[in-house]
C-alpha positions as CSV (number, residue, x, y, z in Angstrom):
1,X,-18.3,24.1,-2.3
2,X,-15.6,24.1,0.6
3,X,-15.7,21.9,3.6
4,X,-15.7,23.1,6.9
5,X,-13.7,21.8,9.7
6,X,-15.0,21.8,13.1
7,X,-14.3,20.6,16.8
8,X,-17.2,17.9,17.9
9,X,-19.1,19.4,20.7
10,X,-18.6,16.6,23.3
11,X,-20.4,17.9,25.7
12,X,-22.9,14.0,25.6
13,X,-22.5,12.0,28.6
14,X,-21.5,9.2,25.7
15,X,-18.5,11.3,25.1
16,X,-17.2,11.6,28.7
17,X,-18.1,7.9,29.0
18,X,-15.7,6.8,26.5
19,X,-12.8,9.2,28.0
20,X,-13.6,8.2,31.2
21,X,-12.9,4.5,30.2
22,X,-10.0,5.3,27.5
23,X,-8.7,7.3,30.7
24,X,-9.2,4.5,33.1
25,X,-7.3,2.0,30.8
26,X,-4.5,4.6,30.6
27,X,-4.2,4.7,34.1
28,X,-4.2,0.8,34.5
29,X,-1.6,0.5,32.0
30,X,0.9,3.1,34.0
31,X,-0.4,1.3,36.8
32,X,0.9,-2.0,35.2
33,X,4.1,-0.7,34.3
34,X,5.0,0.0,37.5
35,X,4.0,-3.2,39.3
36,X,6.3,-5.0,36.3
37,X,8.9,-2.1,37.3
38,X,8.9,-2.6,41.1
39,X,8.5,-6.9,41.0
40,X,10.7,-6.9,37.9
41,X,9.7,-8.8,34.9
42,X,9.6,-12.1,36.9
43,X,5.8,-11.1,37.4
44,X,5.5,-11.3,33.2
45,X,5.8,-14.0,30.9
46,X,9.2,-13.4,29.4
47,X,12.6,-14.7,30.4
48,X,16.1,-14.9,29.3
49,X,15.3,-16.0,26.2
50,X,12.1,-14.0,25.4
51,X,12.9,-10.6,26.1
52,X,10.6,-8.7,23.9
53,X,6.9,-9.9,24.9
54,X,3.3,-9.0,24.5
55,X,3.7,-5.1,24.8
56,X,6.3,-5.1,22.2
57,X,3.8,-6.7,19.7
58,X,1.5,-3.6,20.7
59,X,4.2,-1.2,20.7
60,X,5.2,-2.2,17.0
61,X,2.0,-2.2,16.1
62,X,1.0,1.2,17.4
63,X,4.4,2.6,15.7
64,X,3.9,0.7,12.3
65,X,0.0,1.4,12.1
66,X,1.4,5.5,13.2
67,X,3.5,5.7,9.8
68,X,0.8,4.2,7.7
69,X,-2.4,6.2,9.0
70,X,-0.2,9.7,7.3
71,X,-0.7,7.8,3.9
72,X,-4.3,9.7,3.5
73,X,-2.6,13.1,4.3
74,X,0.2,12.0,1.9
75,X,-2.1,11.1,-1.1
76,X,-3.9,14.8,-0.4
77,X,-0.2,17.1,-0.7
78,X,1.8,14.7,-2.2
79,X,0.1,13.2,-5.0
80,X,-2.2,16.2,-5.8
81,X,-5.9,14.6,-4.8
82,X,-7.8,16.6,-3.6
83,X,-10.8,14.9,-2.6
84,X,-8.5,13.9,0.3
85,X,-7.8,17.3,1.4
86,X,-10.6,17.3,4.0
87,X,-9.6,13.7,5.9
88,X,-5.8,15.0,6.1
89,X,-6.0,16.8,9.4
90,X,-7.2,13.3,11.1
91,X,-4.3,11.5,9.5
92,X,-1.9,13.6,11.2
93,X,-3.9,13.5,14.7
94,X,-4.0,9.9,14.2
95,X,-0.1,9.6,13.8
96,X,0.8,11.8,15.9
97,X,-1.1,10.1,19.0
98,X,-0.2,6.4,17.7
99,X,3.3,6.9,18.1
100,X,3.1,8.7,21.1
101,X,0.9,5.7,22.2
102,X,3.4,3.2,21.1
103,X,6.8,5.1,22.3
104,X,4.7,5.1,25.9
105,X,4.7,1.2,25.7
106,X,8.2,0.5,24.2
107,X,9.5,2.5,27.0
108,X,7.4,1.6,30.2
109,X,8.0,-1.9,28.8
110,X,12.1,-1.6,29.1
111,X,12.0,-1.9,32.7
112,X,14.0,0.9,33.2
113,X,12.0,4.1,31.9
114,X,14.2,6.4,34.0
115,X,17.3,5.4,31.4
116,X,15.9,7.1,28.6
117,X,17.9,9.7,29.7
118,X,21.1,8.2,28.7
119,X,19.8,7.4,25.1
120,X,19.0,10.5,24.7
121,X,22.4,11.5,25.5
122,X,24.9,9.2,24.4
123,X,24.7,7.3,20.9
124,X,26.0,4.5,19.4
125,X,25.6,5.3,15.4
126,X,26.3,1.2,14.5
127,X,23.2,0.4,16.2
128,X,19.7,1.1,14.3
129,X,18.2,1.5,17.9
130,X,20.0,4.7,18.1
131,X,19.1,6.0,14.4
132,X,15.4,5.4,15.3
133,X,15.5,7.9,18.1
134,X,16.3,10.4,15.8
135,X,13.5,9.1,13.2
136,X,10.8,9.1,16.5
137,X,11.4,12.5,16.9
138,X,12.0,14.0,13.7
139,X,8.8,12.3,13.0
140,X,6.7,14.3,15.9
141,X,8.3,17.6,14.9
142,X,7.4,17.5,11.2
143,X,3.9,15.9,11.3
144,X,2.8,18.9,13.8
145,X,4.2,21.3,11.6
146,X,2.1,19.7,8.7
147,X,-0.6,19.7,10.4
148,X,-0.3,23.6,11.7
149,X,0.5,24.2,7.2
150,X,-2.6,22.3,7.0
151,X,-5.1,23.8,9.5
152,X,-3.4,27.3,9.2
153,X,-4.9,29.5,6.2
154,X,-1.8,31.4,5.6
155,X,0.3,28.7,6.1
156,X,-1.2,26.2,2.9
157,X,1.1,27.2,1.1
158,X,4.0,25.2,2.9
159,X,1.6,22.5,3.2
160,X,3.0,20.6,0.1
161,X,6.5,20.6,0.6
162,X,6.6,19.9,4.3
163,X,3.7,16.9,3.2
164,X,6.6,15.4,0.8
165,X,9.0,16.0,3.7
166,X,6.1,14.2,5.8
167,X,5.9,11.2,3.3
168,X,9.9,10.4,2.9
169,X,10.7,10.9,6.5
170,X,7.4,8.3,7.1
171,X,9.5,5.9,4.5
172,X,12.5,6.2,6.1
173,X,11.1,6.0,9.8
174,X,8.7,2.5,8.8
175,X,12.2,1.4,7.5
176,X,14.0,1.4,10.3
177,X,11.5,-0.2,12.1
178,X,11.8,-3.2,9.7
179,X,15.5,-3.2,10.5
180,X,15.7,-3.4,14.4
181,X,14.4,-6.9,13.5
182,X,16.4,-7.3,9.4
183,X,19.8,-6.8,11.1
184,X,19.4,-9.2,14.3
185,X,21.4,-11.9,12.4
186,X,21.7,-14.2,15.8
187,X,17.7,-14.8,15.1
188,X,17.1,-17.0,12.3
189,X,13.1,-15.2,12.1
190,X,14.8,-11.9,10.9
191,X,18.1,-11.4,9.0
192,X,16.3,-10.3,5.8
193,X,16.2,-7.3,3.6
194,X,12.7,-8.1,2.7
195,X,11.4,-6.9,6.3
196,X,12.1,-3.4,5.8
197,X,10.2,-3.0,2.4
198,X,7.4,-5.6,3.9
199,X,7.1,-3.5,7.3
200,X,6.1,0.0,4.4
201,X,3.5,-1.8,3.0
202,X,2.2,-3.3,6.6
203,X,2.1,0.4,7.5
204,X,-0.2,1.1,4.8
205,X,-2.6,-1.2,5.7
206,X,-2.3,-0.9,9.0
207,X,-3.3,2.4,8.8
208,X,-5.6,2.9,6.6
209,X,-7.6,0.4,8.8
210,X,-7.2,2.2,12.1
211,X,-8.1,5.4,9.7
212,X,-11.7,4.0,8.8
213,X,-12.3,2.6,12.0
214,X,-12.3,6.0,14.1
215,X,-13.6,7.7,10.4
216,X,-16.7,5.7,11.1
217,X,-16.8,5.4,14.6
218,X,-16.4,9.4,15.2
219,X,-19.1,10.1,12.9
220,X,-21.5,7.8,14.2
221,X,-21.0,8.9,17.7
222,X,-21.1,13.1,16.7
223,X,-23.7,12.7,14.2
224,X,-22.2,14.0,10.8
225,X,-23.3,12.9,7.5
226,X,-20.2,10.0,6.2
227,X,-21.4,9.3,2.9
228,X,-20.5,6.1,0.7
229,X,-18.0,8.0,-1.8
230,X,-15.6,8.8,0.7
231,X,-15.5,5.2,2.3
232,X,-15.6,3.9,-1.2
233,X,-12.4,5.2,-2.1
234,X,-10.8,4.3,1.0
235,X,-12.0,0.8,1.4
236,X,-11.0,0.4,-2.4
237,X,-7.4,1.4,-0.9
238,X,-7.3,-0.9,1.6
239,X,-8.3,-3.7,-0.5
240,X,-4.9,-2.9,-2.6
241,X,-2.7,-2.1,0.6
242,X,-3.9,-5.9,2.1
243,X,-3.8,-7.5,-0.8
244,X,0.3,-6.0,-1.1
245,X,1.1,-7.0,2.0
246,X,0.0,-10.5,1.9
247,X,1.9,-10.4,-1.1
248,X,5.3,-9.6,0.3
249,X,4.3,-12.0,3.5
250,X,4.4,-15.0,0.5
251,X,7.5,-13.9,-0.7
252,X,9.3,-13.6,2.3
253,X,8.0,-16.8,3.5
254,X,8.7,-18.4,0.2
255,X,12.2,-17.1,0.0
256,X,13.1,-18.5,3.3
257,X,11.9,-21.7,2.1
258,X,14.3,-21.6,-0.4
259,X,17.2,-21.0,1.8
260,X,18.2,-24.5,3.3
261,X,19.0,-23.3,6.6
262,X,15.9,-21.4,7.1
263,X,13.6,-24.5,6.8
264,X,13.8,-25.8,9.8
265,X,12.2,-22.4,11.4
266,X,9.8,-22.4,8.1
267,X,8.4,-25.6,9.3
268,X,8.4,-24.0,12.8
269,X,6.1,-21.2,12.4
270,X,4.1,-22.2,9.3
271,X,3.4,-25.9,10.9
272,X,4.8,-27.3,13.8
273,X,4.8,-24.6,16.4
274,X,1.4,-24.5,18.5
275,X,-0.2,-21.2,18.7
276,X,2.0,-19.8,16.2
277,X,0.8,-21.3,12.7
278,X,-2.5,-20.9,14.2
279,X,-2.1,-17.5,14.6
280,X,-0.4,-17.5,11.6
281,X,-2.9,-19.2,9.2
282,X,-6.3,-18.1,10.8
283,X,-5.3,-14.9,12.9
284,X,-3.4,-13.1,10.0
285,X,-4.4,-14.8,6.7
286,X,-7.8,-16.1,7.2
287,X,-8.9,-13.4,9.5
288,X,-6.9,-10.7,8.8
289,X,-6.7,-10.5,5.0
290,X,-8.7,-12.9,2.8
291,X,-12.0,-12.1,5.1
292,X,-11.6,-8.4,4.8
293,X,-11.0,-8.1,1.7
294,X,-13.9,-10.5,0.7
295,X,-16.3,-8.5,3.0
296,X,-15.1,-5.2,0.8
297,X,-15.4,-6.4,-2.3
298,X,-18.7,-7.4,-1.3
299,X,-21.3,-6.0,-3.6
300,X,-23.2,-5.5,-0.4
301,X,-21.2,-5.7,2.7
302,X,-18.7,-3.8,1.2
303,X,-21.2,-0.6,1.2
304,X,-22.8,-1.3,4.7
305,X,-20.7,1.1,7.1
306,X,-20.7,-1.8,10.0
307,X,-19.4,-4.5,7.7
308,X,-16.5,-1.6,6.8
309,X,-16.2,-1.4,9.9
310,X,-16.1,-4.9,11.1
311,X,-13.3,-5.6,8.0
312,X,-11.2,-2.8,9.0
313,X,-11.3,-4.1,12.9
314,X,-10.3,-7.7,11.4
315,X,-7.3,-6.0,9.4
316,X,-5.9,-4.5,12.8
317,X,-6.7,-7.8,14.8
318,X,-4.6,-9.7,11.9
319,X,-1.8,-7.2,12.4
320,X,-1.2,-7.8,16.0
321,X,-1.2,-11.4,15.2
322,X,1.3,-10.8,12.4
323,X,3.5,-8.6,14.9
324,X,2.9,-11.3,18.2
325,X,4.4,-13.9,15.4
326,X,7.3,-12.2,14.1
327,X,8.1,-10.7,17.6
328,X,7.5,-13.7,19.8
329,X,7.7,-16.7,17.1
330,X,11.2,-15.5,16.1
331,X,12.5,-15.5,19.6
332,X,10.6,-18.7,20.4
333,X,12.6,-20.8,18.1
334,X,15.9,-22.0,19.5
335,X,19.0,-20.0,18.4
336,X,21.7,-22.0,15.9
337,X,24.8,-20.4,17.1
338,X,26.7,-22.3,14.7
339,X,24.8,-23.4,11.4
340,X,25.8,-26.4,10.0
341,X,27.8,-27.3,12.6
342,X,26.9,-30.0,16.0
343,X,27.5,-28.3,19.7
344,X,25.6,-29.2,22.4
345,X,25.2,-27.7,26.0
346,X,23.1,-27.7,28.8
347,X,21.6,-24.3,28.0
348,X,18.4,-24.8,26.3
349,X,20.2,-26.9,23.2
350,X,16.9,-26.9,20.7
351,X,14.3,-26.1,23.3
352,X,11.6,-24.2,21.7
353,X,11.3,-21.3,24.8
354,X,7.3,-21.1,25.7
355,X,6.0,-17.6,26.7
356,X,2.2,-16.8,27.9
357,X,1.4,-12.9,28.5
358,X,0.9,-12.0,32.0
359,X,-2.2,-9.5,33.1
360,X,-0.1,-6.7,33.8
361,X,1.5,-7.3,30.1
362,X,-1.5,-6.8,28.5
363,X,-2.7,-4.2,30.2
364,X,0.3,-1.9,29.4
365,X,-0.1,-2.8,25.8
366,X,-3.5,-2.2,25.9
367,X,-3.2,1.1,27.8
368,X,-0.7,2.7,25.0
369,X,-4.0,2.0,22.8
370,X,-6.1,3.8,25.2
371,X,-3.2,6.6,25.6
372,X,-4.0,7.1,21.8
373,X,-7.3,7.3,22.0
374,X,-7.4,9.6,24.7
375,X,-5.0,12.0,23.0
376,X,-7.6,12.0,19.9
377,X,-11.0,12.3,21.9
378,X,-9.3,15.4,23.6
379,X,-7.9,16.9,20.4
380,X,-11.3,16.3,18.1
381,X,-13.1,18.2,21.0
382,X,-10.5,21.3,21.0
383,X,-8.9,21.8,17.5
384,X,-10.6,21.7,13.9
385,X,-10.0,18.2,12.9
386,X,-13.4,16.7,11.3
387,X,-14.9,18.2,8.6
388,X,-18.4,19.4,9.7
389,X,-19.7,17.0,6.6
390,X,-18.6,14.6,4.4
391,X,-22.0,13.2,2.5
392,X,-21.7,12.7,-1.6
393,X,-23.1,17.3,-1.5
394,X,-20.1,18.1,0.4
């Protein structure tokens, strides 16, 4: 039996209700970005010493989460499954519109959107900032062309090697993510190796979650048949993908714990810091791994498509807390400009530097979200992305 793809008819007034307000918070977000843009970023929480803020955290986020949610196409073409086949075409929407949604932020959150010009233009090849614009783009070019091998009947055939194309240029992209922040050695928070392979296996997680929550959520709302095989196997992954990157958050933490000059910060973000090992400990632990993947494993909640739900949503809320402490913890912290060594000034000599979003902050990072979803809600209504059915028959 084949599955059938089909375009939702959203024609409901729910439908145009939930573009409406997607749409609104788009608009609010641009909105935002200009009011930072016009007052300058004296309206926002950061400063000198915290230059990346809130919209960063939702900008990595959105770009991290984009790389991961391809991992369901991937497993489809790359790794031969074909029970996946059928939920590939959403992976690709879904990564395609995340990053779009999270390069929107990044660069409305720069100040000075109108200089994208000149990076577009003029490279520096030393710096990884440089190498990612490359990876940003390659990245658009050959998910759409999967997606057209995908969706195209003459074109399956390609649909393997431009997947496999899809899945190392994904790799390589995730990885130079983790390295804006691995090769900032004036930051004692990054300058490690492990953040590049620890930022792949975020991806996956992240991903997968975002995956099952608009799975669920767009075949509740259009009335097609989800059964419990296909969220059985995903929520099986996800369980595995947490589980890994929990795994390589202990061993980074544990390895900076063994470095003697890394204590200091150690103590900083897993203890002493205020909001931060709170966010840590219950935001992305407690919240964001154990208690999803006990609600999975559940021999009941982990078949009930709410609680899938509801475990997914905690997975993405853990991730922002995970990105707002590495993004904002590691710039909190007071810079050591020379470890091991005594100087003192009168410029901010150990002073932990306190941040606190502003409105218009959030907003932008909340409207690349709502850019995402927009682009998704338009796309399901136009193009063949949902199959028509995906109950245990089909």
């Amino acid at each position: 039996m084949s599955i059938a793809l089909r375009e939702i008819e959203g024609q409901s007034r729910g439908y145009y209700a939930l573009l409406g307000a997607f749409g609104a918070l788009t608009l609010a977000g641009l909105a935002s970005a200009y009011y930072m843009e016009h007052h300058g970023h004296i309206v926002t929480g950061m400063t000198n010493q915290i230059v990346w803020g809130l919209p960063h955290v939702f900008a990595v986020f959105l770009i991290v989460a984009a790389s991961g949610v391809l991992n369901v196409a991937s497993i489809a073409s790359v790794f031969g499954q074909q029970f996946y086949k059928p939920l590939a075409p959403l992976s690709g929407l879904l990564a395609i519109a995340m990053l779009a949604g999270g390069l929107a932020v990044l660069m409305l959150d720069l100040g000075r959107a109108d200089r994208l010009i000149v990076a577009l233009t003029y490279y520096n090849f030393k710096s990884i900032f440089a190498l990612n614009v490359f990876l940003y783009t390659g990245f658009f070019v050959i998910v759409a062309a999967y997606l057209w091998t995908m969706m195209e009947r003459r074109m399956n055939c390609y649909s393997g090697p431009l997947g496999l194309l899809a899945f190392i240029w994904r790799l390589v992209l995730t990885t130079g993510t983790g390295l804006i922040f691995g090769f900032l050695v004036a930051r004692q928070a990054y300058d490690s190796a492990l953040l590049a392979p620890m930022f792949i296996v975020m991806s996956f997680s992240y991903g997968l979650a975002v995956y099952i929550l608009v799975l669920i959520a767009a075949y509740r709302w259009s009335g097609r048949p989800l059964g419990a095989v296909v969220l059985a196997r995903l929520t099986r992954l996800l369980i595995v993908f947490v589980a890994a990157a929990l795994y390589f958050v202990a061993v980074h933490h544990l390895t900076n714990l063994y470095v003697a000059k890394q204590q200091d910060f150690e103590a900083f973000i897993l203890l002493t810091g205020g909001v931060y090992p709170v966010l840590f400990w219950a935001g992305q632990v407690a919240l964001g791994s154990l208690a999803p993947m006990a609600i999975l494993a559940h021999p009941v909640l982990g078949k009930s498509h709410s609680w899938i739900a509801a475990a997914a949503l905690l997975v993405v809320l853990g991730a922002l807390a995970q990105m707002y402490v590495t993004i904002i913890g590691g710039q909190a912290y007071p810079l050591q400009l020379f470890p091991g060594m005594q100087e003192s000034s009168s410029f901010f000599d150990g002073v932990v530097h306190p941040y606190a979003p502003s409105a218009p902050e959030i907003m932008l990072g909340l409207g690349g979200i709502a850019a995402a979803a927009v682009i998704v809600l338009i796309a399901v209504k136009l193009l063949r992305f949902l199959p028509e059915s995906l109950d245990e028959a089909a």
